[in-house]
N, C-alpha and C positions, 0 to 999 in steps of 0.2 A: 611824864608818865601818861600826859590823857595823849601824847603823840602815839603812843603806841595803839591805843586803841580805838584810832581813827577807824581804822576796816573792820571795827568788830562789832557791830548794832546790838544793843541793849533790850532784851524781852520787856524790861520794865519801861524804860523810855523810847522804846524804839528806833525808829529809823532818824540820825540825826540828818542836819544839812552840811557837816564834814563829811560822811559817809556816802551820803549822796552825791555829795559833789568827786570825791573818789570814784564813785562809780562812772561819772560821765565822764571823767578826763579818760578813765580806764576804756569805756567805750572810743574816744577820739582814737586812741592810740594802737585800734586794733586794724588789721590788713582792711584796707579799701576792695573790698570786693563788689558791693551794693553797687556801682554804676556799672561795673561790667556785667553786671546781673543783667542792671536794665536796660542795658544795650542788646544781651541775648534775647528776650524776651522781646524786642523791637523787631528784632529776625525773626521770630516768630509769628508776629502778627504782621509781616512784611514792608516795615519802616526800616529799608536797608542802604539807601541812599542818604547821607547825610550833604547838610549845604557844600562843605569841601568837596566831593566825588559831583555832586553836581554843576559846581563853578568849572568843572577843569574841562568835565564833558564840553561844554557850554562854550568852551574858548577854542574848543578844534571841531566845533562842532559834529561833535557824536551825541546821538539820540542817547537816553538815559531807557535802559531795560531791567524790568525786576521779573524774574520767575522766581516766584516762592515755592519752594521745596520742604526747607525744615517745617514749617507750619503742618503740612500734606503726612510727613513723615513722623510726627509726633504725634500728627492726629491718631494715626493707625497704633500706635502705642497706649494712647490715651483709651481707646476703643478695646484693647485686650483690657484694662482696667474694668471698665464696667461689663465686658463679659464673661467677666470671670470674679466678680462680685458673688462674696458669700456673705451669711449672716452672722452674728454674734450669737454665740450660746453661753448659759449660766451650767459650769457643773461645780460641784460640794467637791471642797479641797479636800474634806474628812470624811466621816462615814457615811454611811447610807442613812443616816437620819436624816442628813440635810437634803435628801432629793427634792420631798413636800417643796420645801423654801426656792430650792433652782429652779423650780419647775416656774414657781410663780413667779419669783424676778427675772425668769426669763424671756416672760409672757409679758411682763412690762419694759424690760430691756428693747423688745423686739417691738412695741409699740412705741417706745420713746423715740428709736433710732427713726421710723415712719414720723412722727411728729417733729421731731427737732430738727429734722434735714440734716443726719447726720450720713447719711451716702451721696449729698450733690455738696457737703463740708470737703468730705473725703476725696472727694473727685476734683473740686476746683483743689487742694492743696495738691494732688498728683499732679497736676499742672506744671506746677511750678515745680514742684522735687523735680520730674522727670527734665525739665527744662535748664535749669536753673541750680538745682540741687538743693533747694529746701522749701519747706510747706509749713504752714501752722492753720491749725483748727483752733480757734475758741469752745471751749465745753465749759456752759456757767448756766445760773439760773437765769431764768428771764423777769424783768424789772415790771414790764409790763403786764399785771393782773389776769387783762383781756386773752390772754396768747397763751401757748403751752410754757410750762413752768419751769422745763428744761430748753438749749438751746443749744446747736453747734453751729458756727458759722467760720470761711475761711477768714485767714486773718493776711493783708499785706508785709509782705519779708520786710518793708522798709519802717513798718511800724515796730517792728522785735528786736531788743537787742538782748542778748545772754552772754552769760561767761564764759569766756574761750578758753577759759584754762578747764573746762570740763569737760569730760572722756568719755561720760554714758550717753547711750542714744535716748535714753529718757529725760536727761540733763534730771538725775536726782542726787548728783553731787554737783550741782554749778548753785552757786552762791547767792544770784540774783538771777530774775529776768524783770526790763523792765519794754512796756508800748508805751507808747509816746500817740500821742493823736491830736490833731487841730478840732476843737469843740467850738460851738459859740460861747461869747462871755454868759450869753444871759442863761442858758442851759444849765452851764455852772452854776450858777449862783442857783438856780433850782437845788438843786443838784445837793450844794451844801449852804443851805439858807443862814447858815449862822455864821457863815463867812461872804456875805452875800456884799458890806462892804468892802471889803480886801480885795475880792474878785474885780471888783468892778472899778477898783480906783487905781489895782497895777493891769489891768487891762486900758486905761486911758491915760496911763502912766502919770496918774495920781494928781489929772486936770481936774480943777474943781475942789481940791481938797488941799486948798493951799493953808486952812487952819491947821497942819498937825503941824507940830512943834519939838523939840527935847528938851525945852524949856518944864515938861508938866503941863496937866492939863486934860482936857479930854483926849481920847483914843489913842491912848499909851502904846496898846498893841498895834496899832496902825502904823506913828510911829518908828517903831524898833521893826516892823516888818520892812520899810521904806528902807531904813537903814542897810538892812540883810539884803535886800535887791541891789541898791548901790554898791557896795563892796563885794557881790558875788563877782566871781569870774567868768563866769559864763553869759556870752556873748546875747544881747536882748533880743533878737531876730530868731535864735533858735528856739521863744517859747511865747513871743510877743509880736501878735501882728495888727497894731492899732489902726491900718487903713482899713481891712475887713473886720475890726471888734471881734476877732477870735484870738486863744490863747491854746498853748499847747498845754497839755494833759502827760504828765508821768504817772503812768501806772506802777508801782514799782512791788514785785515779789521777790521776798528776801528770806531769808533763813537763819534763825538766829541757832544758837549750840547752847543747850540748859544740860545740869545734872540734875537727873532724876532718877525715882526707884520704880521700878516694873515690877509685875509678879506674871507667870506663866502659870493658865491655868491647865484643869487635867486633862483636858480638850484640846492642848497645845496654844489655845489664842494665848498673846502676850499683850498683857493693858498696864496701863500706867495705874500706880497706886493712888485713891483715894482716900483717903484715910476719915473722909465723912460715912462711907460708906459700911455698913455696919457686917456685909459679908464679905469685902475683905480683910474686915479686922479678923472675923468669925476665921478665916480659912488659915492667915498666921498665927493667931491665936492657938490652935489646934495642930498646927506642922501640916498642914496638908500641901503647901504651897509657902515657897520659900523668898522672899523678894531682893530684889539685888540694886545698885546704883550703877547707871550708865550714864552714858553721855549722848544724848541724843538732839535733831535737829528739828522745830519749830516754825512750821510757815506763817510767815506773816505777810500782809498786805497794806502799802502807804500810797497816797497820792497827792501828787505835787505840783504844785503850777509855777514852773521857775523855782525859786529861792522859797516860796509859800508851802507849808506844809498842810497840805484840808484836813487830813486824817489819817492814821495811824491806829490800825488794831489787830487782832490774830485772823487767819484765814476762817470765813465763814463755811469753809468745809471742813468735812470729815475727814477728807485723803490728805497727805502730807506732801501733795505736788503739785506743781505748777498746772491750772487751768488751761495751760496752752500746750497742745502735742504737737512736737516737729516730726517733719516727714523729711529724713535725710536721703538728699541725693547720692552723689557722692561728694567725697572730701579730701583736702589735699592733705599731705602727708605730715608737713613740715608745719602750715600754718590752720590746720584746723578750718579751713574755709570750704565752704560747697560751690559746687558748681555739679553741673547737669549735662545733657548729651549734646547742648548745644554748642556747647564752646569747639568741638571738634568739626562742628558744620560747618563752620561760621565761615572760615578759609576758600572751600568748597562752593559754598552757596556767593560768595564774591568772586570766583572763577568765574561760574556760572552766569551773575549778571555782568561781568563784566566779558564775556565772551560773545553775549545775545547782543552785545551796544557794539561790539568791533563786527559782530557776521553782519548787521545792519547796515554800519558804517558803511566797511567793505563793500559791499552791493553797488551801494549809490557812492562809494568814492571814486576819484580819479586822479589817476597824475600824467601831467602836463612837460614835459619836454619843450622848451622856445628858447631861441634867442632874444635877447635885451631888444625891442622895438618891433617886435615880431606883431602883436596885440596893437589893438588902436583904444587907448583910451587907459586909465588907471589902473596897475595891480592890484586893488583890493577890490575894485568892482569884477573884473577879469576872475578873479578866486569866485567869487562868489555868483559870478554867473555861470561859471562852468560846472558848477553842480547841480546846476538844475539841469532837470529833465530836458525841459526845449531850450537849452543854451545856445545863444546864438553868439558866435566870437565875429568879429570883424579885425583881420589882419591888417598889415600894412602892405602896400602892393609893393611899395617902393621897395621896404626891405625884406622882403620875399623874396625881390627881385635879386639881389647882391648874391655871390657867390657865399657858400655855408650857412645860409639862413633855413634855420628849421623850425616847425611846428608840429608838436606828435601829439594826443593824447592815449593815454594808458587805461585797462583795467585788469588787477589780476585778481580773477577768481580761484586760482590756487591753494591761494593764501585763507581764504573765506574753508574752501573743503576741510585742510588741516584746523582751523580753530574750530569747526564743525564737531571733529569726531576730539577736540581735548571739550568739548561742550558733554558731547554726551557720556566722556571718564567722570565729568566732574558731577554730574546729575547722581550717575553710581557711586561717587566716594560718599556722596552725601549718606547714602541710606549703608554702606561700609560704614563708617563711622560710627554709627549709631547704634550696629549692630542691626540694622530692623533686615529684611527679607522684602522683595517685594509683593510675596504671595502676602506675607503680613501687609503688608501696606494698601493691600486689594488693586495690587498690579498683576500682567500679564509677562511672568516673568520666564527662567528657563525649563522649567518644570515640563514635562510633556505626560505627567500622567498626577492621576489622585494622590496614590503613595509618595511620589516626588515632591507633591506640593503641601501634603501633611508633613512629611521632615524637613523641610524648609523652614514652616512656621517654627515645629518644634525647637530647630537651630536658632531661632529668633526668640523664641521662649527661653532657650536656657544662655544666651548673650544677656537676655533681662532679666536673670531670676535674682542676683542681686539684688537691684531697683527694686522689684515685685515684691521681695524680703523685707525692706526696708520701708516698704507701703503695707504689709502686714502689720510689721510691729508697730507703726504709727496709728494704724485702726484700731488694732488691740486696745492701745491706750485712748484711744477715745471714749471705746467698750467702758475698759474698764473707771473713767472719771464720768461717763454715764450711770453707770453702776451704782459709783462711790454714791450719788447724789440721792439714786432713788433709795438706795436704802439708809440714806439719813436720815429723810423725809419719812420711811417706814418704822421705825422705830418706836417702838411703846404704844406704836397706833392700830389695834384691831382692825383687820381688812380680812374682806373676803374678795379674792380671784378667782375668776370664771375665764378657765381655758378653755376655747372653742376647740371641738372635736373636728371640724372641718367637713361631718357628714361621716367622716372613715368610724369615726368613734366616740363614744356619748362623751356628752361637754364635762371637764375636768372643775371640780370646784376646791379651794385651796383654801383655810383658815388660816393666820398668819395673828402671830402677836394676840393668841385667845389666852383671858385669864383660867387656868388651872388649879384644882388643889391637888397635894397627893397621900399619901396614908398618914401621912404626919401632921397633914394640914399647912405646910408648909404653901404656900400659894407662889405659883412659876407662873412663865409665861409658854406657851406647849408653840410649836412653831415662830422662837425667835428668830429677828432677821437678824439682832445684831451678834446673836451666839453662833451662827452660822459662818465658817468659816468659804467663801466664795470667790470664786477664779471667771474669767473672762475667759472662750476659745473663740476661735472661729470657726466656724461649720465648715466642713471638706467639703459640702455640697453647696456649688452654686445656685442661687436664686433669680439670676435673671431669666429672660423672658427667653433668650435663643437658648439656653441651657434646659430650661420647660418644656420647651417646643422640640430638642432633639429626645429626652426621654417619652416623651406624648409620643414622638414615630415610634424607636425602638421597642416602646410598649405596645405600642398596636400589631406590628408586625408580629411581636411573640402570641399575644393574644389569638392572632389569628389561625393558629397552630395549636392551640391548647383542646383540650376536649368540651362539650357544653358545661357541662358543671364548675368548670374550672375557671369559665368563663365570666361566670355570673357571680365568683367570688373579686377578679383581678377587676372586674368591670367599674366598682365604683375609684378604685385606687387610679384607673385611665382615665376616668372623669377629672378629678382632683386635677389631673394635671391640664386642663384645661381651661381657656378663660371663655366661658359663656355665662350668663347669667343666670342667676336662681341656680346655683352650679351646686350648693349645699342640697336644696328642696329636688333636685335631680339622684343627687347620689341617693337620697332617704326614702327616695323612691322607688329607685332600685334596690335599695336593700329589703325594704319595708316586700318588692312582689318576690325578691329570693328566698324570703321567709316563708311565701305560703308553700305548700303541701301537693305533690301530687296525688294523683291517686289509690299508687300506688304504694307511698307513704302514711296517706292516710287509713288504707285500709291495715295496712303493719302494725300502724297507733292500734287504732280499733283490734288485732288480734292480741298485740301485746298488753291492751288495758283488759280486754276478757279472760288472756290468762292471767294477770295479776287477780283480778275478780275471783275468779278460780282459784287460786292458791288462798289466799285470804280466808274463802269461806269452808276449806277443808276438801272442795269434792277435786281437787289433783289429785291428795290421798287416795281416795278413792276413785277415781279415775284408774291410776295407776295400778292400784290392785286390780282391776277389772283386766286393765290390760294385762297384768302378770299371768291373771287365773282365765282368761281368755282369749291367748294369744291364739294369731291364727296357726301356726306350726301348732299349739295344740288343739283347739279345735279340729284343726282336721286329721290328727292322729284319734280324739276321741270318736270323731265319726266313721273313719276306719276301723277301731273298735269293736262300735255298735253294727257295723255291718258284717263287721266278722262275726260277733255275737247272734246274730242273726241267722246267720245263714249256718253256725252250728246247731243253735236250736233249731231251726228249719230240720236240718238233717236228721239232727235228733229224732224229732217227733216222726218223718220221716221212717227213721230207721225203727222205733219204738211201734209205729204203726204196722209196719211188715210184718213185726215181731208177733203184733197183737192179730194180727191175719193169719201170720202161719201155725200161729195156737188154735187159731179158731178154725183153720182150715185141718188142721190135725188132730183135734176133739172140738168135733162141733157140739156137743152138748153142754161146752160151757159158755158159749156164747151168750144165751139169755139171763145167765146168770151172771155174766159182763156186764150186762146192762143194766141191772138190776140195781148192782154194785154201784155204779157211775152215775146213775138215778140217783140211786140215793145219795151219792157224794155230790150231789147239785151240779152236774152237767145237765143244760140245755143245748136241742139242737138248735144249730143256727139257722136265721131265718132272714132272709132267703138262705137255700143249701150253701154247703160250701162249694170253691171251686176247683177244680182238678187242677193241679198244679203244672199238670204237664210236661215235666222234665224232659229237657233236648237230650237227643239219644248222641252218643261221638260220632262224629263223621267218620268213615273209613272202617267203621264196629258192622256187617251186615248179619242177620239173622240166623240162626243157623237156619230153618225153614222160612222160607219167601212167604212172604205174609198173604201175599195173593195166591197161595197156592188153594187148589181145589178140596175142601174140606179141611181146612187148616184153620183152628183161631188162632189171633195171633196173642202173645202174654204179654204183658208188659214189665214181667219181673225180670229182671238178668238174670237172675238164680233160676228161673224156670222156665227153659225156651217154651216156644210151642210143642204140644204134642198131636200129632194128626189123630184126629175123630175116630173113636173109636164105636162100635154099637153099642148100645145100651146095653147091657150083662151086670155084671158083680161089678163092683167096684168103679162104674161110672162116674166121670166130673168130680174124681177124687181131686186131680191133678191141677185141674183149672182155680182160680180165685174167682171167677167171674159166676154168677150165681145161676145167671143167664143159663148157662151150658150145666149145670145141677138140676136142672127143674124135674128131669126123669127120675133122677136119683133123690131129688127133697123129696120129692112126692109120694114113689115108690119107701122111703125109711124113714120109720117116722124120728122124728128129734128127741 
């Protein structure tokens, strides 16, 4: 029975050394892929000759030639990598409550990744996937106090090994993963001081400690540990190196299978039942939330020195996955193995050196045509003099002289042309192979215009978008075991973040984990991080520095086209994209003088504050009446009006006057009794007199008697032309108004 559950590790006792030792024979027995790896990667850094290819040169004397190529051609690969480098963003898996909280682990995410080197992580493990086909990043905390508290650093493929029977590119169904590393002894024993004997005694291979016994006695555990290293099966060199005093190091993460009961809350998060915890008794207790039994899986972490167990306990994080993210290259079909773009060069790039050592060759070789005795002196000196430059042969005369004796020597350059041009096929298959382009590769290639050499690349972007796939999800997941840590660390802990506005817009300040009450008195916590349901993206926009610097032109050029106002709004957003200094204290400056006021703004203000003043204190009201009862249309209708009124009364009095003339010129005897009247109705004359009105006569109206006529007065009544002068007799200066021409007749009757 306990055979059967050799492979199945225990939460309570953990990781055994059956189990253990299962897992490394499981490792021996999986595809040898690890030395082909490091053989590609030797092509890479151009160790491509090895001692065999160089003995053979060496014996027919061909020079040894290396043109590295894949190195050149990967580079150019590795370089779309970093420019096309985006950032991590935090958004809320659930509603819009959680913005507050993204916003802020955002703003610590994106400072962690600056601090931890978690984009020169990401880039040396591209390395290697694009090469090689696979990468790993460590994401843990940092041990060291002094240092930022989170860390990502690449990890060596030959330190990793995981479970090949696993199908996720996350590896969150493989079983184990364990690293292996060469430490010094005395490190360890820091490291774990309460095994500080043990360490030290199967590191000298337990010289000096010839008291332990099984007799009983002191150091029991010592001992039974001696024992389990003797009887292990695993070979002492794979984790013991007693000439350098170092010892190998098993890291080992494992996954154990418990049944347990969950509840999902209304929120949707799903937590493991507590049953200390007094509100999820409260929320079963009341049906609000139903709990159920699954079966679920538990990380753990062991480490092992050989056959020695140091420690054994549950994953010190939050997240329920492996610390290590792989960056899959690609993978073979059958055996689950990676490999990278190198294995298709490899062929090619061996064409290639071995075509640069034959056109060399060729140059300086020759061959030799002679009869036996032809030469004076040794065959092997004779070879090796005739390749030099100033070879000097010395024949024989004698048998020169003999009938069929010949000496020729040869060179055919022919032969040199043709491996010339299978030189430069095999220079192309390389970057064929690999899919890159050589605009990609920042070669001068068949393009003969801009368009040409933008779809080129692009054909080289979508040959890689694969790969490029495959280095997203592996960032992602660095993202997100970044993530996992900070808000472990956030937890129950009141923090205030302060998001810099960058200049564009006032600085953002965030409370996280503040104690609240609420109507009940119930006391929450008002922005939790860990009620906060939260996802990892990556930003669509690039943040490197050539991606900064194409939008800085693009923006400028539209800038330049915009009208001034519009300008002074886009002006601080073109700053931003800029790297000069004091580059925040520039934008605030520009905004702080877009704020002030023209002139002609401020005189608006000032009309618009005197009409509020105005309205407030009632005189619009009256304003506006004013203007109602004063408009000009009527105004000047009432002064048309009054002038019309005018100039009736005018007429009036006018015509009232005539009237009072022709009474009086028709019974003058009641004239002083006119006056008398008028006296006594309190008429005063005017003083100075009045003035004659003078009325214009019509043009085109003449007289009937010419005014200049000789004894003619002339009248000025229309009703009464002139009448010519009569002599004085009866009835004189009846006719006349004018008193003037009465004077015979006043005087003559009396009144």
């Amino acid at each position: 029975m306990n055979d059967l559950n050799i492979n199945e590790p225990d939460d309570s006792q953990g990781l055994t050394l059956e189990t253990f030792t299962c897992y490394f024979r499981e490792i021996d027995q999986q595809p040898a892929w690890r030395a082909k790896a490091d053989r590609e990667m030797d092509y890479f850094d151009g160790n491509q000759l090895d001692s065999e290819v160089l003995q053979k040169q060496a014996a027919i004397g061909m020079p040894p030639a290396i043109e590295p190529l894949i190195g050149p051609a990967l580079e150019a690969v590795h370089g779309m990598e970093v420019k096309t480098r985006t950032d991590w963003r935090v958004t809320p898996d659930s509603d819009k409550s959680g913005d507050d909280v993204a916003a802020a682990l955002n703003h610590k995410l994106n400072q962690a990744e600056r601090q931890s080197k978690a984009d020169l992580a990401c880039t040396d493990a591209f390395k290697t996937q694009s090469g090689v086909g696979i990468g790993w990043v460590e994401v843990s905390k940092e041990s060291d106090p002094f240092k930022y508290p989170y860390r990502a650093k690449a990890v060596h493929r030959n330190e990793i090994w995981w479970d090949f029977l696993s199908v996720e590119p996350d590896l969150s169904d493989a079983r184990y993963l364990i690293r292996r590393r060469w430490t010094d002894k005395t490190q360890v024993a820091l490291k774990w001081p309460d095994k500080a004997l043990l360490i030290r005694g199967a590191a000298n291979r337990w010289f000096g400690l010839e008291d332990i016994t099984l007799d009983g006695g002191g150091m029991t555990g010592l001992a039974m540990a001696r024992e389990e290293e003797r009887g292990w099966s695993i070979e002492e060199q794979q984790w013991r190196d007693i000439e350098n005093k170092r010892v190998c190091l098993f890291e080992v993460w494992y996954r154990v299978w418990v049944s347990t009961t969950v509840i999902s809350t209304p929120d949707g998060r799903i937590v493991e039942y507590d049953s200390g915890n007094d509100a999820h008794n409260a929320a079963i207790a009341t049906g609000i939330i139903k709990p159920r039994r699954v079966v679920i899986s538990k990380m753990r972490v062991s480490f092992w020195m050989g056959p020695h167990k140091l420690s054994d306990e549950p994953s010190p994080y939050r997240h329920n996955k492996f610390p290590y993210a792989p960056f899959w290259g690609k993978r073979e079909d059958r055996t689950r193995t990676p490999y990278g773009l190198i294995r298709g060069m490899m062929y090619q790039q061996d064409n290639v050196n071995a075509t640069q050592s034959k056109i060399r060759w060729g140059l300086s070789a020759v061959r030799t045509t002679r009869t036996k005795g032809a030469v004076v002196g040794e065959d092997e000196d004779f070879r090796q003099n005739i390749a030099r430059i100033d070879a000097d042969v010395i024949l024989d005369a004698a048998h020169m002289a003999t009938p069929g004796a010949m000496f020729k020597v040869e060179r055919d350059f022919q032969l040199s042309s043709e491996q010339y041009k299978m030189l430069q096929d095999s220079r192309q298959g390389i970057l064929r192979t690999g899919g890159i382009t050589e605009g990609l590769s920042g070669q001068h290639g068949s393009a003969t215009s801009g368009v040409q050499e933008q779809t080129q690349v692009e054909q080289a972007t979508q040959a890689l978008a694969n790969l490029m796939g495959n280095f997203r999800n592996g960032r992602t997941l660095v993202g997100e075991l970044l993530l996992s840590m900070i808000i472990q660390d956030s937890i129950g802990k009141p923090e205030t973040v302060t998001i810099d506005g960058g200049g564009l817009k006032p600085d953002r300040v965030i409370m996280l984990n503040q104690s609240m009450t609420d109507d009940d008195g119930i006391v929450y916590l008002d922005n939790d991080v860990s009620r906060t349901q939260l996802k990892v993206a990556l930003n669509d926009v690039p943040s490197t520095p050539s991606f900064r610097s194409q939008q800085l032109s693009a923006l400028s050029e539209a800038v330049k086209s915009m009208p001034q106002n519009l300008q002074m709004i886009v002006l601080p957003h073109l700053m931003s994209l800029m790297d000069v200094p004091n580059r925040d204290d520039i934008i605030d400056a520009i905004q702080r003088a877009a704020q002030q006021e023209t002139p002609e703004q401020i005189q608006k203000r000032i009309d618009e504050a005197v009409k509020t003043a105005l309205a407030q204190s009632g005189a619009e009201l009256k304003a506006r009446e004013l203007d109602l009862k004063y408009h000009p249309d009527m105004v000047e209708a009432q002064v048309r009006k009054l002038v019309a009124e005018a100039f009736k009364i005018n007429g009036d009095a006018i015509y009232s006057a005539n009237q009072t003339a022709a009474s009086i010129v028709a019974n003058p005897q009641i004239a002083p009794i006119t006056d008398m009247v008028v006296v006594a109705a309190g008429y005063q004359a005017p003083n100075p007199g009045g003035v004659d009105p003078n009325l214009p006569v019509p043009t085109g109206v003449a007289p009937a008697v010419p005014v200049d006529q000789p004894g003619v007065v002339p009248n000025t009544s229309p009703a009464m032309p002139p009448v010519p002068q009569r002599p004085q007799g009866s009835m004189a200066g009846i006719e006349t108004l004018r008193t003037s021409d009465n004077e015979g007749a006043l005087t003559s009757a009396p009144i």
